[in-house]
C-alpha positions, 0 to 999 in steps of 0.5 A, a space after each residue: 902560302 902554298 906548296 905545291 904536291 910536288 906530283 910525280 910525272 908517271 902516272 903509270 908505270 907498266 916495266 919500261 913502259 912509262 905513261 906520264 901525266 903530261 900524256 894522259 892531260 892531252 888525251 884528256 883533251 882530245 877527248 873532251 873536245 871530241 864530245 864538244 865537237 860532237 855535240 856542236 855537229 848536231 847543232 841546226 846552224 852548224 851540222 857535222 856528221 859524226 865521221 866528220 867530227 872524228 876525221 877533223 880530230 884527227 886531223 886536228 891532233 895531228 896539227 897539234 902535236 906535230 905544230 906545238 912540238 915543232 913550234 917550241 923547238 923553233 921559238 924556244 929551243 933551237 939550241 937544245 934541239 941542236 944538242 940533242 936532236 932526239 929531244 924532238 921526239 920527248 914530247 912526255 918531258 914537255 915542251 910544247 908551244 901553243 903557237 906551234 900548235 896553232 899553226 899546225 891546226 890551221 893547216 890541218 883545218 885547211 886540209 881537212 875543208 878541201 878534202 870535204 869541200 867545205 868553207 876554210 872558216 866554217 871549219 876554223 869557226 866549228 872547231 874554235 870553242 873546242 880548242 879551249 878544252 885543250 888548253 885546260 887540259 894541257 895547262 894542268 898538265 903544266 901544274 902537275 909537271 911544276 914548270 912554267 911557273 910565275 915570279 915572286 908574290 906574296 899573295 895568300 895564293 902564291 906557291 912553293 914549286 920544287 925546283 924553283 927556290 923557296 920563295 913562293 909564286 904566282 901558279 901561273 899556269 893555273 892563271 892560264 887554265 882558268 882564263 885560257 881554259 875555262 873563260 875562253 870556252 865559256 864565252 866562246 860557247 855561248 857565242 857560237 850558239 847563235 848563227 854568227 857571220 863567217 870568220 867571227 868565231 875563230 876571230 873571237 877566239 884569237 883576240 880572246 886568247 891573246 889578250 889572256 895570254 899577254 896579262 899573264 905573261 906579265 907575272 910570268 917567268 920567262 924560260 931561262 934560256 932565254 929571257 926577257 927580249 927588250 924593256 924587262 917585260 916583253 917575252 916571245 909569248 907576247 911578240 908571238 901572241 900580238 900578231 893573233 890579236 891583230 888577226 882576229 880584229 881583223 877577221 871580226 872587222 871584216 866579217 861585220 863590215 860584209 855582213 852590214 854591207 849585205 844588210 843594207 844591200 838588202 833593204 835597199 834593194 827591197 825599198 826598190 821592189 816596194 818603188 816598182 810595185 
């Protein structure tokens, strides 16, 4: 059995100004996926400008923050929001949806092609390995805040969290960090080094994503306020995750069926120059 540190969420404390740990996971991440980008937009088969890169962090951080907080406060907390509408704006307590996230960083990938007139997928299908870089970091900043935390094990692994009893439980989100995180961009960036038809790579990432994040919420404890919704076991993470599994099959489905139909109108009609001559 584990305890966990019991870490205290301020890393630094200059007066009243407080820059908490969450804060710093998340410019961590950004800045991890600026290198990762950076790197990929020198690459033969997907080249980006280095302007280009930072313009789409941007404009893909600002998808980020302004969806995750906006999402978690639609999906998780409109109560608390009602309360108190102010708990919009303490992003450093936590309280971020992924799902939020994403959506913001769709909108922000389509505005960020139209305005550099370039394909909606070949800028989702650029960033997507990155975004794994983020969930790492944002997952440890979960750690370090002792929240989102698992049910009861009796696993060598399980850990004592300092507000949630004393029995210890699955670090679930050190479960979400090494398979959301780390296996994700390992499999992504090894996909996304060769040319792949359009659509493939974002497509990959939702199916991915969503079928690490539907197992772990299997030993996940849902926020209290809300609960399970039916059957003791389905959370909102998972009624929200299915449609971005059911998304990327579909985008995988439909970019290998175009390219199969290009292959063969390809050698058919070559079969048809070699009849001519």
């Amino acid at each position: 059995m584990l305890t966990h540190p019991a870490f205290d969420p301020v890393a630094i404390q200059l007066g009243p100004i407080a820059i908490h740990w969450y804060g710093l996971m998340y410019l961590l991440g950004f800045a991890g996926a600026w290198g990762w980008l950076d790197r990929r937009g020198r690459s033969t088969h997907m080249p980006m400008a280095q302007a280009g890169v930072s313009d789409l962090l941007f404009y893909g951080a600002m998808g980020v923050i302004l969806g995750g907080r906006l999402g978690y406060t639609l999906f998780y907390n409109v109560s608390g929001f009602l309360a108190d509408p102010l708990t919009l704006f303490r992003i450093w307590e936590g309280g971020m949806s992924f799902h939020g996230g994403l959506l913001g960083v769709i909108a922000a990938c389509w505005l960020f092609a139209r305005r550099h007139r370039l394909g909606f997928f070949y800028v989702m299908d650029f960033g997507a390995p990155a975004v794994p870089i983020g969930l790492l970091a944002g997952r440890i900043g979960n750690f370090i805040n002792g929240e989102l935390w698992g049910k009861f094990t009796d696993l060598p692994w399980g850990m004592v969290f300092p507000h949630a009893g004393p029995e210890p439980r699955h670090p679930s989100m050190l479960y979400e960090a090494f398979l959301e995180g780390v296996v994700l961009f390992v499999i992504l960036a090894w996909f996304s080094r060769r040319p792949r038809p359009r659509m493939t790579v974002s497509g990959l990432f939702l199916v991915l994503y969503a079928l690490f994040r539907t197992a772990v919420e299997f030993v996940r404890v849902p926020d209290a306020h809300i609960g399970y919704l039916a059957g003791g076991w389905l959370t909102v993470g998972q009624l929200l995750t299915a449609p971005m599994f059911l998304t990327g099959a579909v985008m995988l489905a439909v970019a290998y069926a175009r390219e199969a139909r290009a292959c063969l109108s390809g050698r058919q009609g070559g079969r048809r120059e070699a009849q001519k001559a």
